[in-house]
Kinemage of the C-alpha trace (Angstrom):
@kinemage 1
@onewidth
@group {chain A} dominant
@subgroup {mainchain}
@vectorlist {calphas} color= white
{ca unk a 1} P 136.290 96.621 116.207
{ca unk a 2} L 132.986 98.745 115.640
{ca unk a 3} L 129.918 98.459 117.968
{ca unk a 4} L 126.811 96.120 116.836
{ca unk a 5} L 124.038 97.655 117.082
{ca unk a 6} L 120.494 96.048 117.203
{ca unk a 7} L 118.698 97.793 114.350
{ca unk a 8} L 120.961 100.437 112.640
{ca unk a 9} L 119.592 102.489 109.703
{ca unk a 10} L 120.478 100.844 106.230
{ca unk a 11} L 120.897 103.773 103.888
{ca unk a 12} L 123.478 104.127 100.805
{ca unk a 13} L 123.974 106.054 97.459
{ca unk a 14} L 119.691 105.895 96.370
{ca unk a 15} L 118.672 107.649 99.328
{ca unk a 16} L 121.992 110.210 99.323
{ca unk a 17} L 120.505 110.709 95.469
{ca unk a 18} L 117.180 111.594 96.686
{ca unk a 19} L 118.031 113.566 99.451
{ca unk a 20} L 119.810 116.068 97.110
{ca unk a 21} L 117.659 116.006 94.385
{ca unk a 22} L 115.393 117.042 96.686
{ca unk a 23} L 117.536 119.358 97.836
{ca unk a 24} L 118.225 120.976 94.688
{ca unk a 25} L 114.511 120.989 93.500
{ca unk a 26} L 114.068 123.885 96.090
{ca unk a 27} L 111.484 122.113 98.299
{ca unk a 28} L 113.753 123.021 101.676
{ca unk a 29} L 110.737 123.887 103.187
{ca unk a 30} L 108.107 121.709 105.517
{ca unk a 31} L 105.825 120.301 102.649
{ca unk a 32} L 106.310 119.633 98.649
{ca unk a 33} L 106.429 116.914 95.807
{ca unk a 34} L 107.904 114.119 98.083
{ca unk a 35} L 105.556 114.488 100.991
{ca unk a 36} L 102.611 113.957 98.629
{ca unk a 37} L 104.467 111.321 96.920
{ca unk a 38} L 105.740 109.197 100.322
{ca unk a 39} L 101.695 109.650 100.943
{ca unk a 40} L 101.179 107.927 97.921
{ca unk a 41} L 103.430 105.330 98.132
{ca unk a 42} L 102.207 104.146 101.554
{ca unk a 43} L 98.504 104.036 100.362
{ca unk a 44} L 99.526 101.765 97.185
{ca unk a 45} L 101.500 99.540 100.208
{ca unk a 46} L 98.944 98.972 102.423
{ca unk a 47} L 95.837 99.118 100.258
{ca unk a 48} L 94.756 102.471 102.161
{ca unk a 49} L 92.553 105.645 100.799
{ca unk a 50} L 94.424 108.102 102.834
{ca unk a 51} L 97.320 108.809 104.101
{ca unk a 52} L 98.867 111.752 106.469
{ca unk a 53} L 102.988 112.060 106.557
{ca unk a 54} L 103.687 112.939 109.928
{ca unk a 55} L 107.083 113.807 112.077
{ca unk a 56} L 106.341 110.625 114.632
{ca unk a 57} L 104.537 107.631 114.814
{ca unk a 58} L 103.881 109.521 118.351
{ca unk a 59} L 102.392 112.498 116.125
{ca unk a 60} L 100.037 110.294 114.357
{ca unk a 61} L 98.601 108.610 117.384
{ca unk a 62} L 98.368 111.659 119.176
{ca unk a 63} L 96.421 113.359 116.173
{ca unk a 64} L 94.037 110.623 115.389
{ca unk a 65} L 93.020 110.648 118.992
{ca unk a 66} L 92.188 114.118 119.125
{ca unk a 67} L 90.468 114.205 116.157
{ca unk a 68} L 87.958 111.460 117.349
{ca unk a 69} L 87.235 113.615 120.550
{ca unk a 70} L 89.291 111.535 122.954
{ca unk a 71} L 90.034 113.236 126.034
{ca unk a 72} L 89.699 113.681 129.864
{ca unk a 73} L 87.147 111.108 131.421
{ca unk a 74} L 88.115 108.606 128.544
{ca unk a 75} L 89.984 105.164 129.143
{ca unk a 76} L 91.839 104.050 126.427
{ca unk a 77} L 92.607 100.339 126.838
{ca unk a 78} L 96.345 99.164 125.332
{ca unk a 79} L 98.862 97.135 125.167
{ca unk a 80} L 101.265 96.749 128.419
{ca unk a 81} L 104.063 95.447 126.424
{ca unk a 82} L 105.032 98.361 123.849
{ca unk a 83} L 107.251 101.488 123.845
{ca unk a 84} L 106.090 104.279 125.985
{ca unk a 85} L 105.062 106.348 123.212
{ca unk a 86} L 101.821 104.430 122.594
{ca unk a 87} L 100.638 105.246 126.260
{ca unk a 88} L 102.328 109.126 125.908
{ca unk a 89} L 99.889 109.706 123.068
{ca unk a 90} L 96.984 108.981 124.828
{ca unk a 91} L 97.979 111.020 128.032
{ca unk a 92} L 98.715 113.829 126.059
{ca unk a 93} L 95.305 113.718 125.422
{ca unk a 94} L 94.137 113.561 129.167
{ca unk a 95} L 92.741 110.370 129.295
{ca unk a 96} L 93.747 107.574 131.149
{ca unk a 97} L 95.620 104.442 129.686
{ca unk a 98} L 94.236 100.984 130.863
{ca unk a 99} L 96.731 98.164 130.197
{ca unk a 100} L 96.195 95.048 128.734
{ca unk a 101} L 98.518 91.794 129.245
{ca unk a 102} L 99.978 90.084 126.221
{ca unk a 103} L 99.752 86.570 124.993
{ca unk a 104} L 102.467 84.596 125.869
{ca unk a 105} L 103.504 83.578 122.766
{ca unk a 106} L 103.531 85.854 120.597
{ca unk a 107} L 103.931 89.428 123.228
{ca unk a 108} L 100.881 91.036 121.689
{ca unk a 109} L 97.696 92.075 123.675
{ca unk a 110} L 95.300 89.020 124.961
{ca unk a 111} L 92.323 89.954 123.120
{ca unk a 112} L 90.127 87.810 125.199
{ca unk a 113} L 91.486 89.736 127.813
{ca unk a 114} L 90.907 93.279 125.933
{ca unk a 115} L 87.182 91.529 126.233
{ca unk a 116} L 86.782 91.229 129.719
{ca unk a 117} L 88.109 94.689 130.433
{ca unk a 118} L 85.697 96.316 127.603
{ca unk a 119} L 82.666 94.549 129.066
{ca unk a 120} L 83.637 95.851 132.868
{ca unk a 121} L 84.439 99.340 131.506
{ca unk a 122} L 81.495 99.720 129.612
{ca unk a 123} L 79.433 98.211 132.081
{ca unk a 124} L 80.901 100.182 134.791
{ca unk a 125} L 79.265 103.355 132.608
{ca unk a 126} L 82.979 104.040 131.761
{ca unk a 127} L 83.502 106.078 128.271
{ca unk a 128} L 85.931 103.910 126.217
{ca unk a 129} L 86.346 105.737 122.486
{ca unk a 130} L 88.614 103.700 121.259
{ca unk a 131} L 91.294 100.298 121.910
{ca unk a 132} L 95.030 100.959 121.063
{ca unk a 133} L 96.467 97.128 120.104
{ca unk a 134} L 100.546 97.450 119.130
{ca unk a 135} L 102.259 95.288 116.612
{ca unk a 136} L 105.505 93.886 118.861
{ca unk a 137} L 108.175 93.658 117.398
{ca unk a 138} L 107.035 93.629 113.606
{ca unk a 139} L 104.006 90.673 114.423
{ca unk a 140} L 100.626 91.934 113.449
{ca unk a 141} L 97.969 91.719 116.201
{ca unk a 142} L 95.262 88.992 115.143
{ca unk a 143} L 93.399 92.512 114.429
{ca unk a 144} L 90.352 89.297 112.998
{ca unk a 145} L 89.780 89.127 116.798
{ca unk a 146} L 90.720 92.516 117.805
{ca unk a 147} L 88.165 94.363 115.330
{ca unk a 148} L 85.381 91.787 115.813
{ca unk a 149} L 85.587 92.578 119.664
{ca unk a 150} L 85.559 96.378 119.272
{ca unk a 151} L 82.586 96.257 117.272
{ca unk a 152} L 80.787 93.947 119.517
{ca unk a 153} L 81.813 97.169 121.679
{ca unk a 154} L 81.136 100.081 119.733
{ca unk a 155} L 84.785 101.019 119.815
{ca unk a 156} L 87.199 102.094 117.395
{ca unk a 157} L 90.585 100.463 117.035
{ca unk a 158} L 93.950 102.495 116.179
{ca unk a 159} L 96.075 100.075 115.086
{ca unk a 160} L 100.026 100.783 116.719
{ca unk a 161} L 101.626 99.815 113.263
{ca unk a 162} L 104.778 101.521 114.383
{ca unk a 163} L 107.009 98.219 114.176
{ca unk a 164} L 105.323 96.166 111.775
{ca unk a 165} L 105.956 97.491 108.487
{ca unk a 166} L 105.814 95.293 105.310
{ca unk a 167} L 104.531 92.432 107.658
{ca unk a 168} L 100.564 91.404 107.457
{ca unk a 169} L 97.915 88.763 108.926
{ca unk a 170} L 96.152 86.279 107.046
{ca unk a 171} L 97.107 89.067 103.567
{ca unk a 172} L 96.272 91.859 104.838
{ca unk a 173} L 99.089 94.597 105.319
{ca unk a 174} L 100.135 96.101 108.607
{ca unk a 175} L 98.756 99.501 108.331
{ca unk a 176} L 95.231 98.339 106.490
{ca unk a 177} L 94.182 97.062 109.730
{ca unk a 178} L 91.898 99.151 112.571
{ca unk a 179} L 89.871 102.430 112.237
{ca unk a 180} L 93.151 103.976 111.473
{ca unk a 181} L 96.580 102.878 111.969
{ca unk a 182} L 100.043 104.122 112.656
{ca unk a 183} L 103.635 103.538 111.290
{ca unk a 184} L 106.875 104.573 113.178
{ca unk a 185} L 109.860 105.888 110.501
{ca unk a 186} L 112.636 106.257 113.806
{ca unk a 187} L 115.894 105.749 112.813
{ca unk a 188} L 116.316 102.087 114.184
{ca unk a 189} L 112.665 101.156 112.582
{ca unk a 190} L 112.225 98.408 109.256
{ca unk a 191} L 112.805 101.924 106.976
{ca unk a 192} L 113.626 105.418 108.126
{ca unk a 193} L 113.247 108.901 107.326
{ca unk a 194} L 115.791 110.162 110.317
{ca unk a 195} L 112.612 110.846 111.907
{ca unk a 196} L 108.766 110.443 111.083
{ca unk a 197} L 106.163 108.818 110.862
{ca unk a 198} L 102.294 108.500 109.151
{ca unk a 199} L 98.739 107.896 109.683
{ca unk a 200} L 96.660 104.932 107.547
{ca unk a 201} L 92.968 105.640 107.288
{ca unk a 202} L 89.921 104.974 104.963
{ca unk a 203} L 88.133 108.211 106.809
{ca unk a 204} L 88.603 111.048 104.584
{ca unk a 205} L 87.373 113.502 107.134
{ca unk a 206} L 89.925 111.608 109.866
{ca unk a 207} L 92.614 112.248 107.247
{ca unk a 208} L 91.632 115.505 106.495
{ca unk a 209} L 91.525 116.840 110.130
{ca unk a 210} L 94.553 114.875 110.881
{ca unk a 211} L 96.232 116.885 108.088
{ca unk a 212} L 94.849 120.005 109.327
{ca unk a 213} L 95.887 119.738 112.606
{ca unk a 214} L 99.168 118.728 112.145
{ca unk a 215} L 100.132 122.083 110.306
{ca unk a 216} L 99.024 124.460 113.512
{ca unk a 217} L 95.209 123.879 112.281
{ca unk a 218} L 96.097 127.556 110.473
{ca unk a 219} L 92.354 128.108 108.378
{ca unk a 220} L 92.681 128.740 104.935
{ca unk a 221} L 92.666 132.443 104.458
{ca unk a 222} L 95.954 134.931 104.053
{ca unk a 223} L 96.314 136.100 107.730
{ca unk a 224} L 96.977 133.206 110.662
{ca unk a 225} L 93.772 132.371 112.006
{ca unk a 226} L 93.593 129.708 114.330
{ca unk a 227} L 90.182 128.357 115.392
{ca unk a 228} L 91.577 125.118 116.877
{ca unk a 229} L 94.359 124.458 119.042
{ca unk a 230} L 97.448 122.685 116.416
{ca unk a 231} L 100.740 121.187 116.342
{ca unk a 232} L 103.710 121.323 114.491
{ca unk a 233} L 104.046 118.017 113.582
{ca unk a 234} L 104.364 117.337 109.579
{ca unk a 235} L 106.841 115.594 107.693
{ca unk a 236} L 109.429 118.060 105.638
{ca unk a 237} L 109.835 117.820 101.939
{ca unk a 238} L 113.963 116.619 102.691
{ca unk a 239} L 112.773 113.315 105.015
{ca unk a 240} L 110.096 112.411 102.663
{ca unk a 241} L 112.453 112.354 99.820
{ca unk a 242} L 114.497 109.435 102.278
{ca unk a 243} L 111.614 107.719 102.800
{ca unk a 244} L 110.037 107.141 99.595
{ca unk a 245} L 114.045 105.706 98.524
{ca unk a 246} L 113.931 103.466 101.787
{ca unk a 247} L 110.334 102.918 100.711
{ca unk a 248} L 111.323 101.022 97.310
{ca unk a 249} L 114.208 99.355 99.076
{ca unk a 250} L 111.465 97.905 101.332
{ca unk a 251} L 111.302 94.380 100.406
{ca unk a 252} L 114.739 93.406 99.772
{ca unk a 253} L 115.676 94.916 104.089
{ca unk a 254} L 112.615 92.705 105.023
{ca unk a 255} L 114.154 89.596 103.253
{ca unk a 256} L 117.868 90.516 104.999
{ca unk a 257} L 115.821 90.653 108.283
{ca unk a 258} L 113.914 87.399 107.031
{ca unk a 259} L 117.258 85.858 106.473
{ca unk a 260} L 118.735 86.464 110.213
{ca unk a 261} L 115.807 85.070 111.713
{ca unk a 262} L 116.384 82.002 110.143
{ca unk a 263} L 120.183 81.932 111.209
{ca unk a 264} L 118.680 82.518 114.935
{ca unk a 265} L 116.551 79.832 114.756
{ca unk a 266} L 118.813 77.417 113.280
{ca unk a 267} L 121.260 78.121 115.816
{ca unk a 268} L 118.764 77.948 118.544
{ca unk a 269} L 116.531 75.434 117.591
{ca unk a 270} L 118.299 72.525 119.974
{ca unk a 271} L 119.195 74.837 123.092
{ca unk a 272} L 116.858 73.568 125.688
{ca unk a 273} L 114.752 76.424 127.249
{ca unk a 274} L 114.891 78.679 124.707
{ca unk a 275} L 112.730 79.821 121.890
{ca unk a 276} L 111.968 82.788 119.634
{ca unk a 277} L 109.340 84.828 120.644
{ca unk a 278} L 106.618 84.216 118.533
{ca unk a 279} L 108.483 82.033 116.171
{ca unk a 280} L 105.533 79.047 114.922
{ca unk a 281} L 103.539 81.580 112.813
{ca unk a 282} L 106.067 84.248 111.988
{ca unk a 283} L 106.022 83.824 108.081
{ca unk a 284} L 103.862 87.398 107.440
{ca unk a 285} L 106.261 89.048 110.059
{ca unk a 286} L 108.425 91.747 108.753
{ca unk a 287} L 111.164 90.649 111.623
{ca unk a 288} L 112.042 93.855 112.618
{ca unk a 289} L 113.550 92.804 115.416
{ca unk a 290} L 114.079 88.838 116.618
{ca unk a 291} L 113.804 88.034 120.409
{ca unk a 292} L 114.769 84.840 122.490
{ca unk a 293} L 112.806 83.598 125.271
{ca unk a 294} L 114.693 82.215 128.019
{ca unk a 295} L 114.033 80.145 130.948
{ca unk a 296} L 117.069 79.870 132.915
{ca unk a 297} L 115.929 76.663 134.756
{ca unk a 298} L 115.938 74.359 131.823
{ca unk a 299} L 118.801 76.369 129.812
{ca unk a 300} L 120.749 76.609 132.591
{ca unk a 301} L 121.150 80.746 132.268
{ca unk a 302} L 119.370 83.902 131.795
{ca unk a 303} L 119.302 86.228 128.859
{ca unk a 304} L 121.216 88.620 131.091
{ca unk a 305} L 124.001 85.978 131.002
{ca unk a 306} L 123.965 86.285 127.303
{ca unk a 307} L 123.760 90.051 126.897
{ca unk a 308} L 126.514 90.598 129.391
{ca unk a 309} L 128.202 88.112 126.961
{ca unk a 310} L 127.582 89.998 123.760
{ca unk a 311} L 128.167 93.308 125.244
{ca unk a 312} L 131.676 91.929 126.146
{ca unk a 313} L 132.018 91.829 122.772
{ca unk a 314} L 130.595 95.469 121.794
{ca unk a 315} L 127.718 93.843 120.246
{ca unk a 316} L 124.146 95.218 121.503
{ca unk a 317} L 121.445 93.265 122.591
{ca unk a 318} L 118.283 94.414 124.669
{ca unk a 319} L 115.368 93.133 127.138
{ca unk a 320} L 112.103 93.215 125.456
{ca unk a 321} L 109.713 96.209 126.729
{ca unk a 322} L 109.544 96.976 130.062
{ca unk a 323} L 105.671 96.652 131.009
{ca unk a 324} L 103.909 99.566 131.052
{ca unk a 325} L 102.096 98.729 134.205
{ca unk a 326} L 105.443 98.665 135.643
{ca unk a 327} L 106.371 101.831 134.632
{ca unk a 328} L 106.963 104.158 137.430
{ca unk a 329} L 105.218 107.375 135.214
{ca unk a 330} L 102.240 105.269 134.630
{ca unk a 331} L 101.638 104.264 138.280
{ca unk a 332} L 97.675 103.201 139.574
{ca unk a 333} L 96.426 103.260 135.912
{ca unk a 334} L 94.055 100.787 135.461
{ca unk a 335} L 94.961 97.423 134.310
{ca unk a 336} L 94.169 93.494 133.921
{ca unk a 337} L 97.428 91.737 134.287
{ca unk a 338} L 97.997 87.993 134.186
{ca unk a 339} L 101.635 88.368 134.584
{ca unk a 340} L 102.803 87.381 131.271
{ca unk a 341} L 104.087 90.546 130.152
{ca unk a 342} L 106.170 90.381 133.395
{ca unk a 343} L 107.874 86.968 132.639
{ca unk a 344} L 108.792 88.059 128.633
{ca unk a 345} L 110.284 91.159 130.053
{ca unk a 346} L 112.418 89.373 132.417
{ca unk a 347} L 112.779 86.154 130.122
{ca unk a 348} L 113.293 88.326 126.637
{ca unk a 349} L 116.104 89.565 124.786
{ca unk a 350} L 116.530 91.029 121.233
{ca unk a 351} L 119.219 90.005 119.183
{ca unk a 352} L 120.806 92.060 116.432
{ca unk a 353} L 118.418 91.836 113.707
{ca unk a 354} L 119.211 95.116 111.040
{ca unk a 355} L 119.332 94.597 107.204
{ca unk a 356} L 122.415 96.344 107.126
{ca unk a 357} L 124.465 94.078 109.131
{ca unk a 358} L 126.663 92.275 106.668
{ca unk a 359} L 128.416 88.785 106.738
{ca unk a 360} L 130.964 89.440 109.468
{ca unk a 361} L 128.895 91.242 111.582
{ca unk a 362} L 126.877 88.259 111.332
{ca unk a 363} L 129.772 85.682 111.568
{ca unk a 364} L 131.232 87.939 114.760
{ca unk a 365} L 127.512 87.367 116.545
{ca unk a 366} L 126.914 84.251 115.853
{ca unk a 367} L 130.617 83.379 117.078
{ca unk a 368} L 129.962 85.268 120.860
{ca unk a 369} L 126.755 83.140 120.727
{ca unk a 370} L 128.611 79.804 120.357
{ca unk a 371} L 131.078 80.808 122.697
{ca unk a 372} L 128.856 81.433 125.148
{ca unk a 373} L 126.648 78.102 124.913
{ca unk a 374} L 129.953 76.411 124.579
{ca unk a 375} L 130.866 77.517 127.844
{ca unk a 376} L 127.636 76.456 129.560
């Protein structure tokens, strides 16, 4: 009996076809046809001027930070509840993540709260150059609210896009959304390229710089000259040729995720104390992956009763984020907490939600899960 995994990449004979046509095209090296191409693709999906192929949604937060100056002195106000690669990026740059607590509902970051701290930074003569809200979980932010408060501000807003791809808010596409925004292409993410990643921006010169830096910020003349410090961090030729197959593939994985949500919900929609986490306006999500909310006093268990279930039963299941105000590498940064980031981390758990889990995967899940409840 093979393992379940929570988000496994869904690849097949198109993207082993582009791969090697790639391959055989001669474009082994870092850049060619397909990077220019995946670029291409992603503007026409998320109705953007520019964008930059990258090796990490890490790379591309990183980059656009640097580029608009932020560094040392800076706070850069976040969400709590995300990966630890949205706070990474801004540390690389030496300034100092502030966290913001989520909305219960939905996980993402209170924006009334991201207005509170903005006004006390700001007031406090604190230089804020930008706000990084993240997408949990494939849920745009309400980015309406978000961008309205960061101009009331004078801040800019990069958009953490890395889950959410092929979801939107109110029509407009996760990665339109913000200043600039991200996407993640990680291996477990809604599409893949092994690796990678990209930045979404209207700002030529933001795209242009971005670009620049990201291929050791050489200057355009025959010998290496270097006039800024730059990173390695582009795309090659070989992964952009995946992506732009997982790319057109796109819609029909989102309506597989789609699909599995509904199965959760169906099956949990008359288990007292429990609920899917962010489940009453989830219709632009791109479900990348679906999470329960638990409260073990009405339901009678805890989501750690479950996992320990499924993993009995090799199948893979996960707590949502730990908080990054939690986090014992981000210790003392500044924060305003409210504690609901704290209960969805200890109430939460993600379900196996990938496109490429067929029938009786599916069948062998939902089985463990009605063995379980049966048993309560």
């Amino acid at each position: 009996m093979s393992r379940i995994y929570l988000s496994s990449p869904d690849v097949g004979e198109l993207e082993e076809e582009a791969v090697l046509a790639a391959m055989r095209s001669g474009w082994i090296a870092p850049l060619g046809p397909d990077v220019d191409g995946l670029e291409r693709d992603l503007c026409e999906r998320t109705d953007r001027e520019h964008a930059v192929a990258l090796a990490s949604g890490t790379a591309a937060l990183h980059l656009a930070l640097v580029s608009w100056g932020v560094g040392p002195g800076d706070v850069v106000p976040t969400s709590t509840l995300t990966f630890a690669a949205t706070v990474n990026a801004i540390v690389y740059t030496g300034a100092t993540p502030y966290f913001v607590d989520a909305d219960p509902e939905s996980g993402n970051i209170d924006v009334e709260l991201l207005d509170a701290a903005l006004t006390e930074l700001l007031e406090g003569g604190v230089r804020v150059p930008a706000v990084v809200p993240v997408d949990l979980l494939g849920k745009c932010v309400d980015h309406q609210a978000v961008r309205e408060t960061a101009q009331r501000h004078g801040v800019r807003v990069l958009s953490d896009a890395a889950e959410s791809l092929g979801a939107s808010r109110r029509g407009e596409p996760a990665g339109s959304l913000g200043d600039a925004a991200v996407f993640s292409f990680n291996g477990n993410k809604i599409m893949t390229t092994s690796g990678g990643g990209a930045l979404l921006t209207d700002d030529a010169d933001l795209a242009r710089h971005v670009r620049f830096l990201s291929t050791q910020a050489r200057e355009p003349v025959a010998h290496y000259e270097h006039r800024e410090v730059g990173y390695n961090y582009r795309l090659s030729n070989l992964l952009a040729a995946l992506g732009r197959a997982q790319l057109s593939r796109l819609d029909s994985m989102l309506a597989r995720r789609r699909a599995l949500r509904e199965v959760y919900a169906t099956r949990f929609a008359d288990v007292a104390g429990v609920r899917l986490l962010g489940r009453d306006d989830d219709a632009e999500d791109n479900c990348w992956l679906t999470a329960l909310v638990v409260d073990p006093e009405i339901a009678g268990w805890s989501p750690q009763d479950l996992a320990a279930r499924l993993a009995a039963d090799d199948i893979e299941s996960r707590p949502l984020w730990k908080p990054m105000h939690r986090q014992p590498v981000f210790a003392g940064s500044p924060s305003s907490i409210t504690g609901h980031a704290d209960r969805l981390f200890d109430q939460g758990l993600t379900l196996p939600s990938g496109s490429v889990l067929g029938d009786a995967e599916v069948g062998r899940i939902l089985t463990a899960i009605d063995d379980f409840l049966d048993a309560r």
